[in-house]
N, C-alpha and C positions, 0 to 999 in steps of 0.2 A: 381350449383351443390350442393352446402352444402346446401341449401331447403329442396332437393329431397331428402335426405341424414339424416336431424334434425328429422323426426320420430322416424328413425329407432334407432338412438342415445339414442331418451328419454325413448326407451322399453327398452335399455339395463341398462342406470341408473336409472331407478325405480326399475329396478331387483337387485340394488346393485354393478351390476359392475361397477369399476371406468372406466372414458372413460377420456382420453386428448384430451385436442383441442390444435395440434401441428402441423407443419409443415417443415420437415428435411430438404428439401430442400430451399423452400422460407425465412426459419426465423431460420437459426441453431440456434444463441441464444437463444432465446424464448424457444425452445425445450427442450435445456439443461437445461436452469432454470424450465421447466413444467414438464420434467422428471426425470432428473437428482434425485431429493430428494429422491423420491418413487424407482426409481431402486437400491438407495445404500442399501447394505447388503444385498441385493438378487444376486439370480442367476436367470439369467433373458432369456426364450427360445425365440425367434422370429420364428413363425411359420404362413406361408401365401402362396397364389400362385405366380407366378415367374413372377416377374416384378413388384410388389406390393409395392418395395421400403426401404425391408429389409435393406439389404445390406446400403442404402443410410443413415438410420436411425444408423445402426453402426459408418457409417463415420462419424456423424456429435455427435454422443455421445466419440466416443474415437480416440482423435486425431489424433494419428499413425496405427490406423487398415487399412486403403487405403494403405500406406506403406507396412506395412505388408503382405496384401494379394495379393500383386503386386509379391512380391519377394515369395513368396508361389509358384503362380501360376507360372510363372518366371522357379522354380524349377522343377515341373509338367510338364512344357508346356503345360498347359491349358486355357481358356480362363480369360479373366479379370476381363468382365464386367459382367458375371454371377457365382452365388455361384453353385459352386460344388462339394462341401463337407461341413459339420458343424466344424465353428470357435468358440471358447471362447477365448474371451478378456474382462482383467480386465479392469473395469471402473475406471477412474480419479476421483481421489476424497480421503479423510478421512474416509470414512464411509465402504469403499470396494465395494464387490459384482462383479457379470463379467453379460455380455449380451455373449449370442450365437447365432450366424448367421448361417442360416441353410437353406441350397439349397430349392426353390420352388417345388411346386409340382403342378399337376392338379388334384388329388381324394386326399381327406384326410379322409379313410376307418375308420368304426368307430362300424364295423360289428364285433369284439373283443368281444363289451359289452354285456351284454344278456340285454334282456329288459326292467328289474325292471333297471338298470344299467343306461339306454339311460333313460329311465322315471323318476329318482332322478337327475337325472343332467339338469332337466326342475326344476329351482326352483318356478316357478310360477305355479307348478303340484304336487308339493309336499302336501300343505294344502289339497289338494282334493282326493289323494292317499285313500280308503278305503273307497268310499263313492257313488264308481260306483253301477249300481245293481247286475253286473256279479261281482265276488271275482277273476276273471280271464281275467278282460276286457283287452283287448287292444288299447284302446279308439282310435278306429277308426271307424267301425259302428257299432257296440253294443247299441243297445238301452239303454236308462237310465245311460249312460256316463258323470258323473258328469263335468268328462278334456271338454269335446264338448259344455257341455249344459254352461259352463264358456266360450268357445269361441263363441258359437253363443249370448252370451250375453255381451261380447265385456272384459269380465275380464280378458281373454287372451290373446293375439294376437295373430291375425288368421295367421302372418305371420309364428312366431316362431311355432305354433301347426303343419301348413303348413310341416314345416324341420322337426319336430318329426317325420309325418307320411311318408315322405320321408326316411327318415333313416331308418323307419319300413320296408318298400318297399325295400330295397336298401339290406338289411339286409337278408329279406326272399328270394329273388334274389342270391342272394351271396350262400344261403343254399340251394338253387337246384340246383345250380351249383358246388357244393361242398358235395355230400350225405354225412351224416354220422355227420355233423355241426348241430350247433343247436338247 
């Protein structure tokens, strides 16, 4: 499984994002020590679809949050083993900082942004910004698309261009079904 998996990792840390290589369940330890530094003094959101092992990730960063959200739920009368509602709990430690655990979802809408918006938050699209031959491309099929003629030449990944024009799609969907949008 981590194989199929190791591409996809190396597009994101070339891109700068930091990635860990951890696991909450198998190696709390390990976790703590690979996490732990980088999460103090931050406020830290967990945002993922449900069952993706948020929640388990909380447990094993703050000792008493399983306590805690037992007795929550307890309160509620709601279920245990799934988040259903957003918690902040401070992290152990000298340094401070808190994680927030926050119920899964299945769409994470992102139809808010307007275009230029979704297009700067592709940082590997950024250097190529102004170089299309349309001043109004939407680098999808525009001829002389500087973002494409980088993926067909492998400077991009086809994957991540892939979810851009997905979101575009998803986006312009969203605005006919909504007149008046966009």
């Amino acid at each position: 499984a981590r194989a199929a998996i190791e591409p996809r990792i190396a597009v994101h840390r070339a891109l700068g994002y930091p990635v860990f290589d951890c696991a909450a369940a198998a190696d709390p330890e390990g976790t703590r020590r690979t996490l732990g530094p980088w999460l103090q003094g931050r406020t830290t959101l967990l945002l993922g679809q449900s069952g993706m092992g948020k929640s388990t990730l909380v447990n094993c960063l703050v000792p008493d949050a399983q306590l805690r959200t037992q007795a929550i739920s307890q309160a509620l009368a709601s279920g245990r083993h799934t988040t259903t509602f957003t918690r902040l709990f401070p992290l152990p430690g000298e340094g401070g900082g808190c994680i927030i655990d926050s119920p899964g979802f299945q769409n994470f809408g992102l139809d808010h942004l307007s275009h230029s918006q979704r297009v700067h938050a592709m940082p590997e699209f950024r250097p190529l910004l102004g170089h299309c031959r349309f001043h109004n491309c939407t680098h999808d099929e525009e001829p002389g698309c500087a973002i494409r003629a980088a993926v067909e030449q492998g400077e991009i990944d086809s994957l991540r261009y892939r979810l851009f024009v997905r979101l575009q799609l998803e986006e312009q969907a969203q605005a006919r079904r909504m007149p008046g949008r966009g």
